[in-house]
C-alpha positions in Angstrom: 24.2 -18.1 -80.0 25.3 -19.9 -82.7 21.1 -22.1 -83.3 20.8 -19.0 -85.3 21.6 -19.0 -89.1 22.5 -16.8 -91.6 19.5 -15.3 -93.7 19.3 -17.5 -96.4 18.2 -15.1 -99.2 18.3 -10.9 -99.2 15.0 -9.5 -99.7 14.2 -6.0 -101.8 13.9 -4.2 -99.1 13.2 -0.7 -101.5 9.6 -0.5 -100.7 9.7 0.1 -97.1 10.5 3.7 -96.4 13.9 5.1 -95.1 13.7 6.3 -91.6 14.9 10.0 -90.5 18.5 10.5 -91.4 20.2 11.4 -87.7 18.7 13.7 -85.5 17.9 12.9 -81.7 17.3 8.8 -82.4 20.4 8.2 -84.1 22.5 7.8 -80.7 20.4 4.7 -80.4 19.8 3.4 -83.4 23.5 2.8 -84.4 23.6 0.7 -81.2 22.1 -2.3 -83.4 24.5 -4.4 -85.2 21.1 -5.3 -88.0 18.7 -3.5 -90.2 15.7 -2.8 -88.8 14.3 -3.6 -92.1 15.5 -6.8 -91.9 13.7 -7.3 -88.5 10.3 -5.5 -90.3 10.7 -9.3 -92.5 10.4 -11.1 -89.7 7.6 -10.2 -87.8 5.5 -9.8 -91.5 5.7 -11.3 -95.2 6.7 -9.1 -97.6 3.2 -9.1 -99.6 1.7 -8.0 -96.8 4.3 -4.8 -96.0 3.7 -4.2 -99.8 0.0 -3.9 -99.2 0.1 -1.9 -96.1 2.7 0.6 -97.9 0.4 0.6 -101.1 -2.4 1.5 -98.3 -0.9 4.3 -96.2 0.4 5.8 -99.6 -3.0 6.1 -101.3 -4.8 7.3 -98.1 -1.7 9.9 -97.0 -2.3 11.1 -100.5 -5.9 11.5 -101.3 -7.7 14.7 -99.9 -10.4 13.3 -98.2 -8.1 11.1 -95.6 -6.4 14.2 -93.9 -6.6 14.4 -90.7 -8.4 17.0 -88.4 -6.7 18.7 -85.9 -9.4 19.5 -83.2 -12.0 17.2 -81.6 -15.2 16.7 -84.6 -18.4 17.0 -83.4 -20.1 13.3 -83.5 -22.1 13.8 -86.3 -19.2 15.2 -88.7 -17.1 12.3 -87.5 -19.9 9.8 -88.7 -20.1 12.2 -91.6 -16.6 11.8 -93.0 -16.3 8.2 -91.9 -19.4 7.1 -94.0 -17.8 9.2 -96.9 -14.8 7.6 -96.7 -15.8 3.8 -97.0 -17.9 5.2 -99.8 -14.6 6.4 -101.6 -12.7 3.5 -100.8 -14.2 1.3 -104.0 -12.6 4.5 -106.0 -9.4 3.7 -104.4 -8.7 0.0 -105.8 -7.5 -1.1 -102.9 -9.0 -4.2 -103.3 -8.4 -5.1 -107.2 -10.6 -7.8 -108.4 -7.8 -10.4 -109.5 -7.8 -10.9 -105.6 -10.6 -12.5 -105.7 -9.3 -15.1 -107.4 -6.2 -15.8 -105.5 -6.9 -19.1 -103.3 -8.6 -18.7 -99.7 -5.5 -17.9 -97.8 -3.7 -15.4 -100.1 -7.0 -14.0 -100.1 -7.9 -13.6 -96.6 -4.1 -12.7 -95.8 -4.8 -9.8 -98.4 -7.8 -8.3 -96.9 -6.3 -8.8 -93.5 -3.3 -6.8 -94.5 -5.5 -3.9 -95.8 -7.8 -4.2 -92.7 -4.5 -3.4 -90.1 -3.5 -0.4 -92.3 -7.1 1.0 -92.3 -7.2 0.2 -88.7 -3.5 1.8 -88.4 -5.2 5.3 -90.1 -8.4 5.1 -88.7 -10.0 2.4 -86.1 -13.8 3.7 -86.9 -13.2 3.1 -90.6 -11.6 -0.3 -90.2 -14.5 -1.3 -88.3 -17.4 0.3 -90.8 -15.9 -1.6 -93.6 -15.3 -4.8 -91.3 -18.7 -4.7 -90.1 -20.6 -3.4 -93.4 -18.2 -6.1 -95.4 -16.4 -8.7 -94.2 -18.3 -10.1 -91.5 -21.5 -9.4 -93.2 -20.2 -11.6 -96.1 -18.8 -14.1 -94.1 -21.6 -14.8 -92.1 -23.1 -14.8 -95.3 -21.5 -17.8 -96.8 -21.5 -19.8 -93.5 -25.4 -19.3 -93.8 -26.7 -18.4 -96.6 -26.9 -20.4 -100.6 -26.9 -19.1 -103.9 -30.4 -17.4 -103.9 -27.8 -14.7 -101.4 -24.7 -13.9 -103.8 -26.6 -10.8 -104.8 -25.8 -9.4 -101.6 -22.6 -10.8 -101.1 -21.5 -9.1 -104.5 -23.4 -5.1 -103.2 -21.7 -5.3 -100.3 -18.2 -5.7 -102.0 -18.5 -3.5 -104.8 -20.4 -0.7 -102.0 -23.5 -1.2 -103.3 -24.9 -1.3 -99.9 -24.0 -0.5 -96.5 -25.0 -3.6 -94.5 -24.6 -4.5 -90.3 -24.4 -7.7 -88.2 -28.3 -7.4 -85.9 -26.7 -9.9 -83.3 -27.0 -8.1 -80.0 -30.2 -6.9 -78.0 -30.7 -4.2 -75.2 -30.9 -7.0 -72.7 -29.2 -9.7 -74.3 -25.5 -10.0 -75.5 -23.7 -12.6 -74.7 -26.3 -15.3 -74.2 -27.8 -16.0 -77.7 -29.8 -18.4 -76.5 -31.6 -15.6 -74.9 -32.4 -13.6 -78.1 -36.2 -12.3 -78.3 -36.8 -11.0 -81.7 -39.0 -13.5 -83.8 -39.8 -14.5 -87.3 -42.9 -16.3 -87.4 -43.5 -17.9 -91.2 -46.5 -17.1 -93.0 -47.8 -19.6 -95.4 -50.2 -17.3 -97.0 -48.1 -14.9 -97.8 -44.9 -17.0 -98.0 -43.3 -14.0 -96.3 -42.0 -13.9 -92.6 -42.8 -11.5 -90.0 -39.6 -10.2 -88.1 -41.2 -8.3 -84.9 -39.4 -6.7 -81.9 -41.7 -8.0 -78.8 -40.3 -4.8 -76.1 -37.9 -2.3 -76.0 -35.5 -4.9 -74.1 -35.5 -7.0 -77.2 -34.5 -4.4 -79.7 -31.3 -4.9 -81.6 -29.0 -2.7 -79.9 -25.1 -1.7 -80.7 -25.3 -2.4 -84.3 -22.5 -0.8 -85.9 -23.8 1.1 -89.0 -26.7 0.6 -87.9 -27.4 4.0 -86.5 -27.6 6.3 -89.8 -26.7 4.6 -93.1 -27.3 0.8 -93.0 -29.9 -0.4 -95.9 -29.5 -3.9 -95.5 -28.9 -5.7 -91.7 -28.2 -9.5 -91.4 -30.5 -10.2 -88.4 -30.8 -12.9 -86.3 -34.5 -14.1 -84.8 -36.0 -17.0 -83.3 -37.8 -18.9 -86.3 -41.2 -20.5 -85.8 -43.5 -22.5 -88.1 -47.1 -21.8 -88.5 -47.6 -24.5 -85.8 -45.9 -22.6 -83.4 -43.1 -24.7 -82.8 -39.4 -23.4 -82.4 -36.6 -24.0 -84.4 -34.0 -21.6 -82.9 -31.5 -18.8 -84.0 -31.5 -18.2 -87.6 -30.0 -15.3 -89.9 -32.7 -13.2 -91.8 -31.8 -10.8 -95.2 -33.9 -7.4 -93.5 -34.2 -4.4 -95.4 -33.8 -1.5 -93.2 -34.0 1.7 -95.1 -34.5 2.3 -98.7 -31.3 3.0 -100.4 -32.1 6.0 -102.0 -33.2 8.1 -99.4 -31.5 6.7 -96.3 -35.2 6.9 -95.0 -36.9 4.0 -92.9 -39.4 1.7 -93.9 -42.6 1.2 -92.7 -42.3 -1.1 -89.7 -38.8 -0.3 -88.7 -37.9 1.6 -85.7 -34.0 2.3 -85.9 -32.0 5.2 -84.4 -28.2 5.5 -83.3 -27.6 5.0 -79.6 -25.5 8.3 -79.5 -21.9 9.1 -78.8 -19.8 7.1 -77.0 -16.1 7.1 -75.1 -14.7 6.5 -78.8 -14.9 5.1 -82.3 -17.8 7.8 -83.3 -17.2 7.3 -86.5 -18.8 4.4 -86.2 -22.8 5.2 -86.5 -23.8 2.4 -83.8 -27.9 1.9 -83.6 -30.6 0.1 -82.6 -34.2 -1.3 -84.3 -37.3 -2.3 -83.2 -39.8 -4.2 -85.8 -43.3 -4.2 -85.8 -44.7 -7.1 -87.9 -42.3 -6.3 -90.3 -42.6 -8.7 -93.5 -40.0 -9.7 -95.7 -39.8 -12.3 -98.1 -39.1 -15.9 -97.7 -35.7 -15.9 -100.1 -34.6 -13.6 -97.1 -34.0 -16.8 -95.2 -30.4 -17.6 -94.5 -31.2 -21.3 -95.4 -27.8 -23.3 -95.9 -28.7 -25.5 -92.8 -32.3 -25.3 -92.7 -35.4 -23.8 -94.9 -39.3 -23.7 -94.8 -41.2 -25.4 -97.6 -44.0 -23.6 -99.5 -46.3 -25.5 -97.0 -44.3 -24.3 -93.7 -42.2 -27.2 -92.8 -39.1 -26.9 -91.5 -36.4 -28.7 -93.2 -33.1 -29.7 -91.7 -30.4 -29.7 -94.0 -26.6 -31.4 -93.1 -25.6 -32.7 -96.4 -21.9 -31.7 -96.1 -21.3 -30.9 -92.2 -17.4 -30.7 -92.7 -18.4 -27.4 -95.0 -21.3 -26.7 -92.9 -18.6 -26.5 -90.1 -15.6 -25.2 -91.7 -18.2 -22.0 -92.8 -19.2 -21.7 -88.9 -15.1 -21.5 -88.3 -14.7 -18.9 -90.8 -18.2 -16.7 -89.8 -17.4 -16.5 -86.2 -14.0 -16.5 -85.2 -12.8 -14.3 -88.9 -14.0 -11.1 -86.5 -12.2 -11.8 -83.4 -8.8 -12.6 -85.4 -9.5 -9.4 -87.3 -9.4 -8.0 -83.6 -6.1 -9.3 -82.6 -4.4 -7.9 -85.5 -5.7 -4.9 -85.2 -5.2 -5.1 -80.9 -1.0 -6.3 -81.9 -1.2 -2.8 -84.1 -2.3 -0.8 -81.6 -0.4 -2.8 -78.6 3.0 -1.8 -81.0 1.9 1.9 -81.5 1.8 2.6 -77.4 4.8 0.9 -76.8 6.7 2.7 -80.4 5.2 5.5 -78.7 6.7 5.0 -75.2 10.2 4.1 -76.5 10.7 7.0 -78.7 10.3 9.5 -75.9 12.2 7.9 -73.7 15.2 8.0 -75.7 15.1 11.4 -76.7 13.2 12.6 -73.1 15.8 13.8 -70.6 15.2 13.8 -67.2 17.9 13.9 -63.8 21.5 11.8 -63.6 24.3 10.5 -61.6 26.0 13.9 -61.2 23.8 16.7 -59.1 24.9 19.7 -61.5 25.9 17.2 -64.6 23.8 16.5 -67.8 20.5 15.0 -67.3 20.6 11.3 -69.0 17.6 9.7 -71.2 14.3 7.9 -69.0 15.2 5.1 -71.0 18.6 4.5 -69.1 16.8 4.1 -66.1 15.8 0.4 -64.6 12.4 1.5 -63.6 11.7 2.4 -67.1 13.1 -0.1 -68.9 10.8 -2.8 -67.0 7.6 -0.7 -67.4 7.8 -0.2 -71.0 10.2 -2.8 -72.2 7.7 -5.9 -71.2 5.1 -4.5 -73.9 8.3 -4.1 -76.6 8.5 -7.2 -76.6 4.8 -8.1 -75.9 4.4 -6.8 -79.6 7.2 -8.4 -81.1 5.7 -12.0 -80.0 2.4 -11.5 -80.0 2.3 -10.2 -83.6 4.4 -13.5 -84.6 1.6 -15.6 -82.4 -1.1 -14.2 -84.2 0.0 -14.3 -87.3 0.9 -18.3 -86.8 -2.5 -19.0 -85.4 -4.2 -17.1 -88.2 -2.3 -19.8 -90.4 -4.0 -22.2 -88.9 -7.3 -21.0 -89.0 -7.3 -20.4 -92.3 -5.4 -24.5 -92.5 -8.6 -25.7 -91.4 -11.0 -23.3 -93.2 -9.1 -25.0 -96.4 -9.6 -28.5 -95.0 -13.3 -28.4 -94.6 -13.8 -26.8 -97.8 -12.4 -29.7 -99.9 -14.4 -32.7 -98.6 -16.1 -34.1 -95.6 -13.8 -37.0 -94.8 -12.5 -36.9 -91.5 -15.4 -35.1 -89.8 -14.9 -36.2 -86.3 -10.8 -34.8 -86.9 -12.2 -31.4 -88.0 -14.6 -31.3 -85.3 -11.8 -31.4 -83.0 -9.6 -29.6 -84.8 -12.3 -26.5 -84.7 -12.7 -27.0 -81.1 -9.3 -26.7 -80.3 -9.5 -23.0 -82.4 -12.2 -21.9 -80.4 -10.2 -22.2 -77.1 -7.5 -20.8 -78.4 -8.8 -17.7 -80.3 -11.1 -17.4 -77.3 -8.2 -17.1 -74.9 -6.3 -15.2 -76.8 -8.2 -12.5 -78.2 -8.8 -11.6 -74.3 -5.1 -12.2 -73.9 -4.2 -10.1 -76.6 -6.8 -7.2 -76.3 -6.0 -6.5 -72.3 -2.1 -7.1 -73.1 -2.7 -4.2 -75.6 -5.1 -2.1 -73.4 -2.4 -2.2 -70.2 0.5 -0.8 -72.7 -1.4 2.0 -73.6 -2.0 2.8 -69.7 1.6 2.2 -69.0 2.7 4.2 -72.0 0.8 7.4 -71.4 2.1 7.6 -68.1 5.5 6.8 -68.9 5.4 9.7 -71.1 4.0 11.8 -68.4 2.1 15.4 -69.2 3.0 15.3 -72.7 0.9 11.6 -72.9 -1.8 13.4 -72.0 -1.8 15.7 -74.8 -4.3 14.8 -77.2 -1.6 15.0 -80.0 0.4 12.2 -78.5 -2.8 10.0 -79.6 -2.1 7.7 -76.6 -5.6 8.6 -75.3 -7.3 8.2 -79.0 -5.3 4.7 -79.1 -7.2 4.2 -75.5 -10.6 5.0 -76.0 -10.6 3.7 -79.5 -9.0 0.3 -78.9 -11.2 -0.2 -75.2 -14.7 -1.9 -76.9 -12.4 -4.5 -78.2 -12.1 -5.8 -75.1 -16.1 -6.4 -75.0 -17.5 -6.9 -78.9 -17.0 -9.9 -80.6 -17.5 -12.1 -77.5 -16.8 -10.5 -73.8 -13.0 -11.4 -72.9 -14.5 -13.1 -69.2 -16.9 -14.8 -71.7 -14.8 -16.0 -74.0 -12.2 -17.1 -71.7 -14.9 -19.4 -69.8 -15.4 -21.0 -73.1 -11.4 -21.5 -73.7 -11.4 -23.1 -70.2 -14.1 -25.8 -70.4 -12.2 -27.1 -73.7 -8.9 -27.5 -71.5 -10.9 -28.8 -69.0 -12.0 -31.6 -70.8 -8.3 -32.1 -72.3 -7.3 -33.7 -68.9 -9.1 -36.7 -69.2 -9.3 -37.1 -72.7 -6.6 -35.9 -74.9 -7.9 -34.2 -78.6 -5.5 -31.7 -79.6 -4.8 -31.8 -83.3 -3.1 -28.8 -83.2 -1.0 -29.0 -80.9 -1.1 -26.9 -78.2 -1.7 -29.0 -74.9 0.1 -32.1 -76.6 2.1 -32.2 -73.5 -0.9 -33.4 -71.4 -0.2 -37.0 -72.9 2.3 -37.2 -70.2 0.8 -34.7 -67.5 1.9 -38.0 -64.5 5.4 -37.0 -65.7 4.9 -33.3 -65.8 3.2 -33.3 -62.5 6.4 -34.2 -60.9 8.4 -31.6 -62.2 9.7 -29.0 -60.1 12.0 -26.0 -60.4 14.9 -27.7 -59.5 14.3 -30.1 -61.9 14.0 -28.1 -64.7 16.9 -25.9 -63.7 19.5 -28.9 -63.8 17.8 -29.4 -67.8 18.1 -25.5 -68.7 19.7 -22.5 -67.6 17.5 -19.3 -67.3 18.5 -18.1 -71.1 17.8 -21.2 -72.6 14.0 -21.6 -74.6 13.1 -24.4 -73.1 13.0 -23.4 -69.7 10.3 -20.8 -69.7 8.4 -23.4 -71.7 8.6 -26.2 -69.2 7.9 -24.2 -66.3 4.7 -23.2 -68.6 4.2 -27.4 -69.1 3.6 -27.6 -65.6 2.0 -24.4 -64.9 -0.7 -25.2 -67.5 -0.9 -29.1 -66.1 -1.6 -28.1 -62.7 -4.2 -25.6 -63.2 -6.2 -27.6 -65.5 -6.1 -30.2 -62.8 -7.1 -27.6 -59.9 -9.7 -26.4 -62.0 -11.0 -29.9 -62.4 -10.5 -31.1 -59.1 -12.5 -27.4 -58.2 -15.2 -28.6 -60.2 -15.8 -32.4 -59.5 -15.6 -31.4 -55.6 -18.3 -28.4 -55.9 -20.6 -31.5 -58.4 -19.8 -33.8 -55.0 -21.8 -31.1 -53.1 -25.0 -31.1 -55.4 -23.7 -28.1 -57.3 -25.2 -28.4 -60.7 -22.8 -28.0 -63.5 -23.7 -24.3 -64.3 -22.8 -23.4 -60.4 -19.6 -25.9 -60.4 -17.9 -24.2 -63.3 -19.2 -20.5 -62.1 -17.6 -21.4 -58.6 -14.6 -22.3 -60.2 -13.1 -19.0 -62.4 -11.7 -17.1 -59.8 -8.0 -18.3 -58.5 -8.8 -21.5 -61.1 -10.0 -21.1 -64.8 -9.2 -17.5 -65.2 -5.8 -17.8 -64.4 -5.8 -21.1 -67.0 -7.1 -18.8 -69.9 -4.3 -16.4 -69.1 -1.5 -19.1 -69.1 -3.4 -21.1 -72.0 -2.6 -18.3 -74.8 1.3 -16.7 -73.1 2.4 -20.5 -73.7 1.2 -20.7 -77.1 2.9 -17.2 -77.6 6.3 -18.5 -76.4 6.1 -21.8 -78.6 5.2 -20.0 -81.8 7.8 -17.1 -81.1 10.4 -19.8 -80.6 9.5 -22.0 -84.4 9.8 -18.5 -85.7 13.4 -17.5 -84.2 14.8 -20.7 -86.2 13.6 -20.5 -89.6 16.7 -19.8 -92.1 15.9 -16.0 -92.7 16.8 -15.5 -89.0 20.4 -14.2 -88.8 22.8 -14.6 -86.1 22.6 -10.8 -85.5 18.6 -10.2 -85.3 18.4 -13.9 -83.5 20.2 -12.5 -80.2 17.9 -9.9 -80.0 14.7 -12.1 -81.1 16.0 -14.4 -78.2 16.5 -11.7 -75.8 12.6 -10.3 -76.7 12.0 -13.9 -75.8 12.9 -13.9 -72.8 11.7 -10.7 -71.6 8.3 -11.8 -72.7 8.6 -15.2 -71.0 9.9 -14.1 -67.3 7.5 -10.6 -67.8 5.0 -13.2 -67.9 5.4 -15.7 -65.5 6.4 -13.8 -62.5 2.4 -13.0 -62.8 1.6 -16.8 -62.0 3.9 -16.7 -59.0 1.7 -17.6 -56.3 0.4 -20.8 -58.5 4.4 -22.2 -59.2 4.5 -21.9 -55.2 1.1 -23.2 -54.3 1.4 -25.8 -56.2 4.9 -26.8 -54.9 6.5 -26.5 -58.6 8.9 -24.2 -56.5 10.1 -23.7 -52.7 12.9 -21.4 -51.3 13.4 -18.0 -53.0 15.4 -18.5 -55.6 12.6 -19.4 -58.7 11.0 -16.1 -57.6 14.3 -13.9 -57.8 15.8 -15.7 -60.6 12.7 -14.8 -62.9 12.8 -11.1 -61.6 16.7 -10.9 -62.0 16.8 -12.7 -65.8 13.9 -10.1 -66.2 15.7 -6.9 -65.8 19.0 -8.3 -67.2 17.4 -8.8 -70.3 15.5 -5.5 -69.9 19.0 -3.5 -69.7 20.4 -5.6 -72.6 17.4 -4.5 -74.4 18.1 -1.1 -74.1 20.7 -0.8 -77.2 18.5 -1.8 -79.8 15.1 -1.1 -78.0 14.3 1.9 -80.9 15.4 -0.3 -83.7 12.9 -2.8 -82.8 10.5 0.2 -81.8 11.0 1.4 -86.0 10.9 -2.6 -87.0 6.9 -2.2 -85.5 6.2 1.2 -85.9 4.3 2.2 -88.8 4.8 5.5 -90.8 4.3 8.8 -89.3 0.9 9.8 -91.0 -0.4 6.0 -89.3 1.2 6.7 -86.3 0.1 10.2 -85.9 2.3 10.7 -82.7 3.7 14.1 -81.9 6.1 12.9 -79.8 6.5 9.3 -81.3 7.8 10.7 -84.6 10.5 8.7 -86.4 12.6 11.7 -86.7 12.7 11.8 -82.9 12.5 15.9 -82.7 10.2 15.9 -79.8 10.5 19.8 -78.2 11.0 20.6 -82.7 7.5 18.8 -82.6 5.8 20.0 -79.8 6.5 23.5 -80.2 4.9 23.0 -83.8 2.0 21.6 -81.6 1.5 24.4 -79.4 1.8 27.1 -81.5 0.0 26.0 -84.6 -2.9 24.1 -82.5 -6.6 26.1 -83.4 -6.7 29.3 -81.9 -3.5 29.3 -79.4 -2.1 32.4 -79.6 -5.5 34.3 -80.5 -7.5 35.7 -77.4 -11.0 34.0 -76.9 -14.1 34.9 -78.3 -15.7 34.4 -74.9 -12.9 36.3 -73.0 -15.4 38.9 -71.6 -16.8 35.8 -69.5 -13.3 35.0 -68.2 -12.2 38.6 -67.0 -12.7 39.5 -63.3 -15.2 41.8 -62.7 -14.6 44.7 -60.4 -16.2 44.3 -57.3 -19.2 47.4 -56.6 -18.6 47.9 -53.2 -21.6 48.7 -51.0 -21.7 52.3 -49.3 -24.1 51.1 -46.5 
C-alpha cells in the first residue's frame, strides 16, 4: 500500500485523554499497529478536538450538568434544560475574541461546540441551536441594521428566541403558510393574526414555555390588499420578565413527545396582534411610511450567499450532530462485542467474543465504517459551504457562478442530510439488537440515542422532501451540465460512461483498488438520472403535468438517485482525505480497508439497478461485491475497537454502561443493577402486588 505516506509532522497529542490502561479491551486494541490518537487527527482538526475536550471538561465538572439516573418527569426535563442554556453564557464557552476570527474559523468554532453539547445532551444542543444560531442566521440573511439589537440578546442570553416556520397544517409547503401581516398605515404598525387553529404556528422549539422573542414568518399585504409573500416578522411573545403572554397571543407547548423533552416545543395563535413596523425583516423588501412595497436587490450575490448560510447552516448542524450519534451506536456495538462472550468451535470449550463471528462483523462493521466516512464527507462538504458563504460575501461578480454554485449545495446537503440521518437512525436499530437484552437497558442509552436522534429525520426539511429537491437539480444536470463543485462532473462524458459495464471496469481495477467502487458509482449515477428523465418526459408525453410526472417518477427512479447521489460523494471525499501527507502507511491500510467496506456495504443495495440496467450480467458482480464485503469485514476485526476509541467520545458523553472505554461490561452492569433507584428496596406499593388469599364460598 505503498500511495500512503508517512505523517508529515507529529501533532501534540497531550490534550486528548488516555484511554483505560488494559482490562477486557486490551486483547484488541494491541492488534493495531497505530495510535488511535493519531487516527482521532484524521477524521477532525485539532482546534476542533481542543474545543470539544474544553467542552466535555467544563460541563463533566460543573454541578448543574450531572446526569439523572431515572426517567424526569417532562416538565423537570424542560426545567433543567432551560436552566442550563441560561448557565452556559457563565461558562465562556463561547469567548468573545471568536467573534472576530474570520467566517469559517468562526462557524467551525461554534460547530465544534454544537457536536459536544449535542454529544452531552441533544435537547440542549437543539435549545441553543434554535434559540441562537438559526435565529441569528436567519437574522442576517433577512434582517438590516435596525435588527443587531437582537442579534447581540440572543448571544449574550438576553433572550430566548424560536424559528415560527411551521403551522398545524402546513410544514413542508411554505407556500401554503396562512398566518398574515396586513400593514397599517395609520398606525405604521402591522397586524400579525392566526386566521384558524390549522394556521397556528405549531412545533416551535422553545416555543412552548420560555421563548420572548419568535422570528415568524407571515404572508405580508399592503393596505391595498395585494400580496407580497413570505416574509420574517421580529414578534414579541411573552414579556421577559414574567414569562407571561401578551395580550393577543395564544401560545402553549404541544406536550411530551417520543424524545428530546427538554426541548419546550409550542404552538401560537395571534389575534390582531400589532407590532411595530421596525419588526420587519426588511433586507430584500420594506413598506414605506405610505404602505408601498419596496423591492430591494442591490447586492443579490450577498442577498444569496445570506439565503445559503440561513437555510442550509441547520441541516449541516444536523449531519454533524447525526455522524455523532451514527459513531456512538456503532462505538457502542463494537465494544460489547469484544468483550461479550457467547458459544465457540468446541461444544464444552471457551465461549469466543460476538465480534469473531461473520454475522456480526457484517451487521455492525458497515456502520464502523459508515462513521469513519461520513464524518470525513461532512466535514469536506461543510468546507464548502462555508467556501461559498465567503465568496458571496466579498462582491457580487460572478453572480450567475454563485447561483450555480448554491444550487449545486442544495442538492447535495438535501440528499445528504436524509442520507446521513437514516444511515445514523439504521445503526442504532442494528446496534441495540446486536447487543441484545442488555441494549435494551435504558443505561446502554441506545434507546435515548433512538428516540432523541429520530425528529432529525423530519425537521429541517422532511428527508422524502428534501431528497425530491436533490433529484430535480440532477435531473436537470443531464442535459445541461452546471456543476461548479464538482460532484456530477463526470456527466460531461455520460455517452462514454453509458457504455461501461462491469467487465469493463474490472480489466481497469481490481476489487481493492479506489477507483473501482467509484466507477461503478459513475455509471450507477448516469443511468439513473437518465431513467429518471426518460420516466418523466414519457409520463409529460401522456399529458401528465409536471407536478404528476415528477410524483410518478420517485419510486424505483429518483429516490434511489438521492441515495446514490450523496454515498458517491462520500466515497470521493473519503478517498482526497486518505492521501493527504498526515496519512501514514499504517492508518492508510485501515482508512482503505474502511473504504471499501463502506463502498461494497453500499452498493450491493443498488443491485437490482447495476443488473437492470445491463452494467452487469452473470453472477459474478453480485458475489464479488458480497465476498470483498466480508473479506474486508474479517480484516476489520483487528483494529475494529481502535477505530471504535478514534470516534468515541469520553465516557461522561457517551454515557454507555456497556460501551465504556475501560471495557468492564459485567464490573459495569452489576454497578447498574445494584445501585439503580430503589433495586434492592421492597416497593412502596407492594401491598398491591401480593396475592390475596382466596375466601372461599361455603354454599
Amino acid at each position: 500500500m505503498n500511495r500512503f505516506r508517512r505523517m508529515a509532522q507529529t501533532v501534540n497529542k497531550s490534550f486528548i485523554p488516555d484511554l483505560p490502561k488494559g482490562g477486557p479491551l486490551a486483547e484488541y486494541r494491541k492488534r493495531a499497529n497505530f495510535d488511535w490518537k493519531d487516527l482521532k487527527l484524521i477524521f477532525e482538526e485539532e482546534q476542533t478536538l481542543k474545543t470539544k475536550y474544553r467542552v466535555w471538561k467544563l460541563l463533566e465538572e460543573d454541578p448543574l450538568f450531572t446526569r439523572s439516573n431515572t426517567n424526569l418527569p417532562t416538565n423537570e426535563s424542560k426545567r433543567i434544560a432551560a436552566m442550563q442554556m441560561n448557565h452556559m453564557a457563565n461558562l465562556n464557552i463561547v469567548p468573545d475574541e471568536v467573534y472576530n476570527e474570520s467566517i469559517t474559523q468562526r462557524h467551525k468554532y461554534l460547530c465544534a461546540v454544537n457536536e459536544a453539547l449535542h454529544a452531552y445532551s441533544p435537547s440542549l444542543s437543539v435549545k441553543i441551536a434554535l434559540g441562537v444560531g438559526l435565529f441569528n442566521n436567519a437574522l442576517i440573511a433577512m434582517g438590516t441594521e435596525r435588527h443587531q439589537k437582537y442579534y447581540k440578546a440572543a448571544w449574550n442570553r438576553e433572550i430566548v428566541t424560536c424559528l415560527a416556520i411551521t403551522e398545524v397544517s402546513h410544514g413542508s409547503n411554505t407556500k401554503r403558510i396562512r398566518t398574515t401581516a396586513n400593514y397599517d398605515p395609520k398606525t405604521k404598525e402591522y397586524i400579525i393574526h392566526t386566521p384558524d387553529f390549522e394556521a397556528a404556528k405549531a412545533w416551535v422549539g422553545n416555543l412552548g414555555k420560555t421563548a420572548t422573542i419568535a422570528l415568524t414568518f407571515a404572508n405580508l399585504y399592503t393596505p391595498d390588499g395585494e400580496s407580497h409573500g413570505l416574509h420574517g416578522f421580529i414578534v414579541p411573545i411573552r414579556d421577559p420578565k414574567t414569562l407571561i403572554a401578551y395580550p393577543g397571543v395564544l401560545v402553549g407547548d404541544i406536550g411530551e413527545k417520543i424524545g428530546l423533552n427538554g426541548i419546550d416545543n409550542g404552538f401560537v395563535m395571534f389575534n390582531n396582534y400589532r407590532i411595530p413596523h421596525e419588526n420587519l425583516l426588511n433586507r430584500t423588501g420594506d413598506i414605506n411610511e405610505e404602505g408601498v412595497y419596496e423591492s430591494v436587490f442591490s447586492e443579490p450575490g450577498k442577498v444569496l450567499g445570506a439565503a445559503l448560510e440561513s437555510f442550509s447552516a441547520g441541516r449541516i448542524g444536523i449531519m454533524q450532530e447525526s455522524v455523532n450519534t451514527l459513531a456512538k451506536a456503532a462505538v457502542i456495538a463494537v465494544r460489547y462485542s469484544a468483550v461479550r462472550k457467547q458459544f465457540g468451535p468446541e461444544r464444552d470449550g471457551e465461549d469466543i467474543p460476538i465480534i469473531e463471528y461473520q454475522l456480526h462483523q457484517w451487521r455492525i462493521f458497515p456502520y464502523l465504517a459508515a462513521a469513519c466516512v461520513l464524518r470525513v464527507s461532512t466535514f469536506s462538504l461543510f468546507e464548502s459551504y462555508m467556501s461559498a458563504i465567503e465568496r458571496s460575501q466579498k462582491d457580487s461578480n460572478g453572480f450567475e457562478l454563485l447561483t450555480q454554485l448554491v444550487s449545486e449545495l442544495h442538492a447535495l446537503i438535501s440528499s445528504s442530510k436524509p442520507h446521513i440521518t437514516w444511515t445514523a437512525r439504521d445503526a442504532i436499530q442494528e446496534a441495540r439488537e446486536a447487543c441484545g437484552g442488555h441494549g435494551y437497558l435504558k443505561a446502554s442509552r441506545l434507546g435515548d440515542l433512538r428516540n432523541d436522534h429520530d425528529p432529525s429525520c423530519t425537521y429541517e426539511g422532511d428527508n422524502n422532501v428534501l431528497g425530491q429537491q436533490a433529484s430535480n437539480w440532477l435531473v436537470r444536470q443531464w442535459e445541461n451540465v452546471e456543476s461548479p463543485v464538482g460532484t456530477v462532473d463526470f456527466l460531461n462524458r455520460k455517452d462514454q460512461m453509458m457504455k461501461r459495464t462491469f467487465n469493463c471496469v474490472s480489466k481497469r481495477w481490481s476489487f481493492d483498488h479506489f477507483e473501482f467502487a467509484l466507477e461503478c458509482y459513475e455509471w450507477l449515477l448516469c443511468h439513473l438520472i437518465q431513467k429518471t428523465t426518460k420516466l418523466i418526459g414519457e409520463e409529460k408525453s401522456r399529458g401528465r403535468n409536471t407536478f404528476e410526472a415528477r410524483n410518478n417518477a420517485q419510486v424505483y427512479a429518483a429516490r434511489d438517485l438521492i441515495r446514490a447521489y450523496p454515498e458517491y460523494y462520500a466515497l470521493r471525499t473519503f478517498k482526497e482525505r486518505c492521501s493527504k501527507p498526515d496519512v501514514s502507511k499504517e492508518i492508510g491500510v485501515t482508512l482503505h480497508t474502511t473504504y471499501l467496506i463502506y463502498a461494497y456495504w453500499s452498493l450491493e443495495k443498488h443491485m437490482t439497478s447495476f443488473y437492470q440496467g445491463g452494467f452487469a450480467t452473470g453472477s459474478a458482480f453480485a458475489d464479488g461485491v458480497r465476498k470483498s464485503l466480508l473479506e474486508y469485514c474479517s480484516q476489520f476485526k483487528n483494529v475494529s475497537v481502535t477505530v471504535a476509541d478514534a470516534l468515541a467520545p469520553p465516557d461522561f458523553a457517551l454515557d454507555s454502561v456497556i460501551g465504556k472505554a475501560d471495557g468492564l461490561l459485567y464490573e459495569n452492569l452489576q454497578n447498574e443493577f445494584m445501585t439503580n433507584e430503589g433495586a434492592l428496596e421492597r416497593p412502596r406499593w407492594w401491598k398491591d402486588a401480593v396475592v390475596k388469599q382466596q375466601i372461599k364460598s361455603k354454599l
